[in-house]
Every structure is written in structure tokens, then in C-alpha cells.
OpenMM code with the backbone's topology and positions (N, CA, C; nanometers):
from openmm import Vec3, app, unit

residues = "UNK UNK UNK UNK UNK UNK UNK UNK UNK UNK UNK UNK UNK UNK UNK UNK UNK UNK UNK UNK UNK UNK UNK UNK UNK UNK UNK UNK UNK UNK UNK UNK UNK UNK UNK UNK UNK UNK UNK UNK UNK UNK UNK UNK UNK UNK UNK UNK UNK UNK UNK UNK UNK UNK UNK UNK UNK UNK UNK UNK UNK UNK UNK".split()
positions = [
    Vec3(13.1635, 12.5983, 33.9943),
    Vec3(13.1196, 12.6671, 34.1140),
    Vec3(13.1799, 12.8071, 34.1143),
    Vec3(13.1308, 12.9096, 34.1384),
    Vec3(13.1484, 13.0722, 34.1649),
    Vec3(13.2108, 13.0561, 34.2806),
    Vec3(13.3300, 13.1401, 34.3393),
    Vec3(13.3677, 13.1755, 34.4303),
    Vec3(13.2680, 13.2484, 34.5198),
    Vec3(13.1920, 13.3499, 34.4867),
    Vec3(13.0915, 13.4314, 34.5478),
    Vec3(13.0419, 13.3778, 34.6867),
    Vec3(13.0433, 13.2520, 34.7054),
    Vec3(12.9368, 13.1814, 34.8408),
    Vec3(13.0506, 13.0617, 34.9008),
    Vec3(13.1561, 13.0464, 34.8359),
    Vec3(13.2346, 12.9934, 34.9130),
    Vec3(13.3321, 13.0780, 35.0696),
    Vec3(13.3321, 12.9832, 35.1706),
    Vec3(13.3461, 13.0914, 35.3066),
    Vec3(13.5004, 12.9921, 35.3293),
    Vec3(13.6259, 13.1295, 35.3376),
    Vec3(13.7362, 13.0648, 35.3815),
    Vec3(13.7654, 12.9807, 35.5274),
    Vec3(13.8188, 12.9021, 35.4954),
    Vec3(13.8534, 12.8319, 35.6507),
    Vec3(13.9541, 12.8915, 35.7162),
    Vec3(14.0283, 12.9658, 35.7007),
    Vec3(14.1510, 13.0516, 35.7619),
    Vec3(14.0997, 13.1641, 35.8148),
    Vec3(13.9798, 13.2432, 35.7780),
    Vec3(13.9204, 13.3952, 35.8517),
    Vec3(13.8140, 13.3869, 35.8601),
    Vec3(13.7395, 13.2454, 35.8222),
    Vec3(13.5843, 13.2456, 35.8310),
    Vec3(13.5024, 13.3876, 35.7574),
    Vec3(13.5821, 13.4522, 35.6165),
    Vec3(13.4916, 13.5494, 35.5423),
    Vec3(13.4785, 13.4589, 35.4158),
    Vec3(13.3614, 13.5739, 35.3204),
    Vec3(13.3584, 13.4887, 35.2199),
    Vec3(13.4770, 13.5039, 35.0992),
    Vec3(13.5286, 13.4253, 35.0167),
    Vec3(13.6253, 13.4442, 34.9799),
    Vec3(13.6577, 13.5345, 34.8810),
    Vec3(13.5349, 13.5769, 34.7955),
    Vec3(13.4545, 13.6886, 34.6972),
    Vec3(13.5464, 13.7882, 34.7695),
    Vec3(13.5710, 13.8724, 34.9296),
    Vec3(13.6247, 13.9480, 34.9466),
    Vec3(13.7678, 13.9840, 34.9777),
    Vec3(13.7938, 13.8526, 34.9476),
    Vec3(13.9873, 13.8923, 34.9599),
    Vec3(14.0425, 13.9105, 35.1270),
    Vec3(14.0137, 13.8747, 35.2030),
    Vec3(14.0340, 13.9671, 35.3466),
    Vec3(14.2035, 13.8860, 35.3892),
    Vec3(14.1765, 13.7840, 35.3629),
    Vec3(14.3519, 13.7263, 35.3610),
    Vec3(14.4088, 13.6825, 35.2754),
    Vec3(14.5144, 13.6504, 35.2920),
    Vec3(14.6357, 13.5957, 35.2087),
    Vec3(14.5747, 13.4489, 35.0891),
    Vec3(14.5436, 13.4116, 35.1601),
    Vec3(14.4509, 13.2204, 35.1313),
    Vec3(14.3153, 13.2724, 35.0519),
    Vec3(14.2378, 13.3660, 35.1151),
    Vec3(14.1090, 13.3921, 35.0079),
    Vec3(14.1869, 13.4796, 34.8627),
    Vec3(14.3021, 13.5801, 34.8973),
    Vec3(14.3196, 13.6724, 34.7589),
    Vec3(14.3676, 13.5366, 34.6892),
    Vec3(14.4466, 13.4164, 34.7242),
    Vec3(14.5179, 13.2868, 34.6418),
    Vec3(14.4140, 13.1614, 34.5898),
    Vec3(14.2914, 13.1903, 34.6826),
    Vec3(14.1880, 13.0453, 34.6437),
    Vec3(14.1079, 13.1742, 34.5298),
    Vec3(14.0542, 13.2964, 34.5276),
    Vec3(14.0244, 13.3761, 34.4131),
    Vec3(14.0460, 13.3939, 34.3306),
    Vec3(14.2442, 13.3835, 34.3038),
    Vec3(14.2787, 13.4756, 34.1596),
    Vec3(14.3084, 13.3304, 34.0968),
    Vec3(14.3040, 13.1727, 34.1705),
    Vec3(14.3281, 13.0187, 34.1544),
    Vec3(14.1719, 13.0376, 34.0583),
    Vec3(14.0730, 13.0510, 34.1175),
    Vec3(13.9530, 13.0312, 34.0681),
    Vec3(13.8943, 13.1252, 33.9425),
    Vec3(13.9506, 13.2512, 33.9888),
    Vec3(13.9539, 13.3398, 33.8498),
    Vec3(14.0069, 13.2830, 33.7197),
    Vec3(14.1683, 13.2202, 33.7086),
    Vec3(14.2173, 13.1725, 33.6384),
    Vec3(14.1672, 13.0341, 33.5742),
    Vec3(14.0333, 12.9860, 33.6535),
    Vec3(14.0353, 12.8561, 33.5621),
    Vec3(13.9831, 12.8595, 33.4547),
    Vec3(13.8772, 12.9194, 33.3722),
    Vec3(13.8403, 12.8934, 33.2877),
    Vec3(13.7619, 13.0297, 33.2161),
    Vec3(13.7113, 13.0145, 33.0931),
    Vec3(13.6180, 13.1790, 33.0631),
    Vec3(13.5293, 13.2106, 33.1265),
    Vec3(13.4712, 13.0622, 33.1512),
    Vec3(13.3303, 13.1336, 33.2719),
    Vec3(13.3107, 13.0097, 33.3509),
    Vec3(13.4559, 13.0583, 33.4093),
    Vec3(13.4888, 13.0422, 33.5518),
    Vec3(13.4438, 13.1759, 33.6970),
    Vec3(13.4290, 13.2912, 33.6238),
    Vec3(13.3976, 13.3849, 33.6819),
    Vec3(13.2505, 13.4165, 33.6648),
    Vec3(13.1215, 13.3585, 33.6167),
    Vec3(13.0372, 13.4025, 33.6234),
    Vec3(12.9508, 13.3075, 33.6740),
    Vec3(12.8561, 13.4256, 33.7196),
    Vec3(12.7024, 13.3480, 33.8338),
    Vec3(12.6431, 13.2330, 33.7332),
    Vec3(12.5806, 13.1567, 33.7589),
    Vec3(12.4711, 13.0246, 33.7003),
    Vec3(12.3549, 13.1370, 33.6482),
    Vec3(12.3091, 13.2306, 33.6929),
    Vec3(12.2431, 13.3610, 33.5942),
    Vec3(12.2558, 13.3806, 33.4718),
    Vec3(12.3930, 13.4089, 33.5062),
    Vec3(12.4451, 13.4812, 33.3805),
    Vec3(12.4610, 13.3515, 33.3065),
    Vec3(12.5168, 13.2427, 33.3179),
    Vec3(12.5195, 13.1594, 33.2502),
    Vec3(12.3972, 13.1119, 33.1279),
    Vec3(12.2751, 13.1101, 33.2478),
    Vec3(12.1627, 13.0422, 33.2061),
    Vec3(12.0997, 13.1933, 33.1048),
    Vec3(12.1490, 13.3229, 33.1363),
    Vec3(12.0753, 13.3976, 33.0489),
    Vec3(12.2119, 13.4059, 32.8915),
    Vec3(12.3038, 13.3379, 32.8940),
    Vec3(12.4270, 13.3025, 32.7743),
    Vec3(12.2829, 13.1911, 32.7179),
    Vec3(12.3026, 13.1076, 32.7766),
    Vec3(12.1958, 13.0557, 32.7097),
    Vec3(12.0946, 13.0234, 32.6179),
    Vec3(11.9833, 13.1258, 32.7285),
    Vec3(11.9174, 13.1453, 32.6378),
    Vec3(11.9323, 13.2118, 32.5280),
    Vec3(12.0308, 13.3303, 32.5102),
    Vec3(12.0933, 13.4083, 32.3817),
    Vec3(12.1098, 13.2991, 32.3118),
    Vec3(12.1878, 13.2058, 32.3227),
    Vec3(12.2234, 13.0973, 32.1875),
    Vec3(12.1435, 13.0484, 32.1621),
    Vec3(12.0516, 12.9578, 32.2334),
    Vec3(11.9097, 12.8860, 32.1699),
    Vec3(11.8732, 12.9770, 32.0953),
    Vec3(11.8282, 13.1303, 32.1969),
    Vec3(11.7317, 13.2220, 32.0467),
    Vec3(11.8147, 13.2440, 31.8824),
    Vec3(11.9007, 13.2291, 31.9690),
    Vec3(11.9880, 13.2941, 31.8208),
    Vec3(12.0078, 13.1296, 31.7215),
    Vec3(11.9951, 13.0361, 31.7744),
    Vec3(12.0650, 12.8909, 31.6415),
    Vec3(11.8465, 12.8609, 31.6289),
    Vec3(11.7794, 12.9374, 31.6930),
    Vec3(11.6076, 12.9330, 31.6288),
    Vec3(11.6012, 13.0699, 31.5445),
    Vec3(11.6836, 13.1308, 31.5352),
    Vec3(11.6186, 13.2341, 31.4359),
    Vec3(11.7250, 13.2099, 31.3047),
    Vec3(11.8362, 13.1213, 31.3354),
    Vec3(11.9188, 13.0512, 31.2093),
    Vec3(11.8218, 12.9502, 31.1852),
    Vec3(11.7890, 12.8761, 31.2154),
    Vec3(11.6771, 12.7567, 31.1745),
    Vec3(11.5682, 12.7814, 31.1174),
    Vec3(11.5061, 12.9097, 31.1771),
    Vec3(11.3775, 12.9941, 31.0232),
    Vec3(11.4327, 13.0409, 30.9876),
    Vec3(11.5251, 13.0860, 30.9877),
    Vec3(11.5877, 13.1869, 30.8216),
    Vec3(11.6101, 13.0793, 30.7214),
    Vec3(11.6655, 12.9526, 30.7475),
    Vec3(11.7433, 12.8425, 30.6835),
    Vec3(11.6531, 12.7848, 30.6054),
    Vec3(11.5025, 12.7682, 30.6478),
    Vec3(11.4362, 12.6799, 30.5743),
    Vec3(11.3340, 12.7807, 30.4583),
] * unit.nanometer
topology = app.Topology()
chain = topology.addChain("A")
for resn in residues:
    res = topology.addResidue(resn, chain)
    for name in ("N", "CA", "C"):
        topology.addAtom(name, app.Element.getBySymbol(name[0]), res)
């Protein structure tokens, strides 16, 4: 899950903007988990498709 659309329970903002103490700590928590821990389901799904195209243009070169 992206931080981007999660809404803090301590200031009622979203947590994407840092406005307290608890959103800058549930952000830089969520930043830190993983490589793409920080990116949209977009960006993900367009990582994606880069690799499919790219292990189909290894698969006609190969044969």
C-alpha cells in the first residue's frame, strides 16, 4: 500500500504531507520498507510491462 491516500488519525490530513509528528513517523516507517515501497500501483504496473516486453524480445532473439 502507498502512503499517498492513507489519512492520519491524530490531524485527520493525509499522511503523504507530513503535517505532524505521527504522519512525518508513519511516512519515513513506510518509506523505509522496501524498494517499491514508495511507488504508485502505476508505476508498478508500467515496471511491468517493461519486463514482460523486455524477457519477449529475449524469447525472439533466443529462438
Amino acid at each position: 500500500m502507498t502512503y499517498d491516500r492513507l489519512v492520519c488519525a491524530n490531524c485527520a490530513a493525509p499522511v503523504s504531507e507530513g503535517r505532524c509528528r505521527v504522519c512525518r513517523a508513519s511516512r519515513e516507517r513506510m518509506q523505509e520498507q522496501g524498494l517499491f515501497a514508495g511507488l504508485n500501483p502505476a508505476m508498478l504496473i508500467a515496471l511491468m510491462v517493461i519486463l514482460v516486453a523486455a524477457l519477449a524480445l529475449l524469447a525472439h532473439q533466443a529462438v
